[in-house]
N, C-alpha and C positions, 0 to 999 in steps of 0.2 A: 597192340599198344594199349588199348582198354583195359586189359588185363591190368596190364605192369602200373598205371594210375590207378587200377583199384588198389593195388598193394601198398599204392605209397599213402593212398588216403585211407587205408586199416593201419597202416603203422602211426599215424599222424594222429586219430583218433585215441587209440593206444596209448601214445605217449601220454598226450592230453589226459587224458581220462583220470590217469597216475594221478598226475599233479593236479588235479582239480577236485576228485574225489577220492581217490583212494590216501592222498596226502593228509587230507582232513581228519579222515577213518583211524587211524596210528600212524605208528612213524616206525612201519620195519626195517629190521638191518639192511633188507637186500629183498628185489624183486627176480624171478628167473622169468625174463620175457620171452619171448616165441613171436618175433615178427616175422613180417613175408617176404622183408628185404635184410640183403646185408649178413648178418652172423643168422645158424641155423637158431642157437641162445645165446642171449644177451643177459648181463647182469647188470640191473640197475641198484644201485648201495646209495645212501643218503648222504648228502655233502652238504655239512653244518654251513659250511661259509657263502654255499650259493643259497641254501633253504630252498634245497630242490633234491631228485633221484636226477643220478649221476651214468650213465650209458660206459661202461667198463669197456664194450668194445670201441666205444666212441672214445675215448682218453688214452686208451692202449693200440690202437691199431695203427703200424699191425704185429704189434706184439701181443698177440689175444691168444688165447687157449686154442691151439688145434682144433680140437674135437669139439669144440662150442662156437668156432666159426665156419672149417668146411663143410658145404651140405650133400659131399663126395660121399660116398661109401668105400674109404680108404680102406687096405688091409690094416691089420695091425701091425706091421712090420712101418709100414709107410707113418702111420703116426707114430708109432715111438719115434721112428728118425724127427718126425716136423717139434713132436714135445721137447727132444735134448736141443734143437735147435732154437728152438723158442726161447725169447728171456719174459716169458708172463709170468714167471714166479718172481722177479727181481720187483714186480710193479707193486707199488706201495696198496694201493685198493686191494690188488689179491691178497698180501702178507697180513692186511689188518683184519678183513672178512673170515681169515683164515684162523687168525688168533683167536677172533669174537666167537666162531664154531667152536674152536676149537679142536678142528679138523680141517684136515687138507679139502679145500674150497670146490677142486675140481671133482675131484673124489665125492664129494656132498651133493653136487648138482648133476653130477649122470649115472648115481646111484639111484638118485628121487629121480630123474625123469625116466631111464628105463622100467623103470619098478610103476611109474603110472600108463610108461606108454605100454606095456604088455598088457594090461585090463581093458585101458581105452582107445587105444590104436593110435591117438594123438593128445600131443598135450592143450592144456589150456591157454590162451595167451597169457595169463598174467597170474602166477604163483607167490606170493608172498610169503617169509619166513622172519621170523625173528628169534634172536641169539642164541637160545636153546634149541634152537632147530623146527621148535614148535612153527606148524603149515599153522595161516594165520586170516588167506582168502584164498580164490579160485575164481578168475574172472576173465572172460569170451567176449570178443568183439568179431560180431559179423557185421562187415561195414557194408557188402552188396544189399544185404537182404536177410531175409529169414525162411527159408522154404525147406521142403521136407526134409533132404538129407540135412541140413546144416541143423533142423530141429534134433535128429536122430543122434549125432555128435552130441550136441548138448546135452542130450537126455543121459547120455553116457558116461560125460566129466560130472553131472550132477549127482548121477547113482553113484559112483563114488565117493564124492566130495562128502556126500552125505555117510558114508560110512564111516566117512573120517575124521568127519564131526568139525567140515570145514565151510563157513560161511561161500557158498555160491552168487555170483554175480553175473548178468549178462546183460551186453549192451550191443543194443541193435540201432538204425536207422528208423525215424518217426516217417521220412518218407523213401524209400529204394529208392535208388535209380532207374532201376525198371522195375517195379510193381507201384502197385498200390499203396496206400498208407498202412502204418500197420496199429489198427484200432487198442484200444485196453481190453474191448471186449473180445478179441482174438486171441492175446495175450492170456486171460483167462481163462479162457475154454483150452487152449494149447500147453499150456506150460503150468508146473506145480506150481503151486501156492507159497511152493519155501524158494523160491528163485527170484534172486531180489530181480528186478529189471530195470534199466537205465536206459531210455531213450534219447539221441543226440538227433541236436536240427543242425541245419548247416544251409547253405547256397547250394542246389544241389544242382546250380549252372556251372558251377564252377570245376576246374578241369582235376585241382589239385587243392583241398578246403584247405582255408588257412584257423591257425587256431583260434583267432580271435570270434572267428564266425562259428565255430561248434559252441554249440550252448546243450547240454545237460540236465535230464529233468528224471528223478526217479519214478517210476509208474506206483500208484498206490494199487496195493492188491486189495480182494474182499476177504 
């Protein structure tokens, strides 16, 4: 059960993070998310009228893209059947997102993610794109912790991102739930000097944070 609240408090950080600092940073067409609940990718696209990113499988489901919500390992005989089934091409978000590419939407987003997951084994949570297709951030949230392997992941999305010539982001916890705080000066000695870092506080009694209590603070590097 611990488990399943850590997940919903990484998606809830996640979300947050979006609209609180990546909102600020530009205003991309569309976000490709990676949370731990719910669709395996989510597409978050910006909606003038709330002045917010808009959760495509939250508005469409469950009329959502197949292969961007089961986190089955379907044949492909079984997805074509679920794609003609599906009416997510009818849904106004996909037909516009598609327009602005330029390109069929679904086709756009599980060409980029298997093209990333075959160099890094996973993707990042949070890929940002804008109209020309142009990758625009690359941003991690480990909400438990920060300890070795989840450093070694990182280190992973970073060496690319870097290749890519795509600004890197990571946001950790200022204190785990189970460990220790995690200092700037550990930060430093651990992690490059090009990796922005975002540290969120929170209640860290609380079973499921709400978002009013995450608070956000960038780490200054030397």
């Amino acid at each position: 059960m611990g488990t399943l609240l850590q997940e919903f408090g990484h998606d809830i950080v996640l979300l947050h993070f979006i609209d609180k600092i990546l909102k600020k940073e530009g205003r991309e067409l569309f976000y490709i998310v990676s949370p731990a609940e719910g669709p395996k990718i989510d597409i978050h696209f910006w909606n003038s009228k709330e002045d917010e990113y808009t959760s495509a499988y939250g508005v469409s489901h469950p009329e959502y893209i197949p292969e961007l919500y089961e986190r089955k390992n379907y044949s492909r005989e079984i997805f074509d059947k679920m794609n003609k089934e599906s009416r997510y091409l009818e849904q106004k978000w996909y037909q516009e997102l598609s327009r602005q590419l330029n390109k069929d939407l679904k086709e756009f987003v599980l060409g980029y993610c298997n093209d990333a997951e075959k160099i890094i084994g996973d993707l990042p949570d949070i890929m940002g794109f804008e109209k020309n297709e142009k990758e625009t951030i690359w941003a991690e949230v480990k909400f438990e912790g920060f300890g070795t392997e989840a450093r070694e992941s990182v280190l992973k999305q970073f060496k690319l991102s870097k290749e890519r010539g795509i600004p890197f982001l990571l946001v950790i916890p200022k204190r785990p739930p189970y460990s220790r705080e995690i200092t700037n000066k550990w930060i430093d000695k651990n992690l490059p000097q090009d990796i922005k870092v975002y540290k969120f506080d929170m209640d860290i009694e609380a079973v499921i944070p709400k978002r009013s209590q995450i608070q956000f603070l960038e780490v200054t590097r030397k």
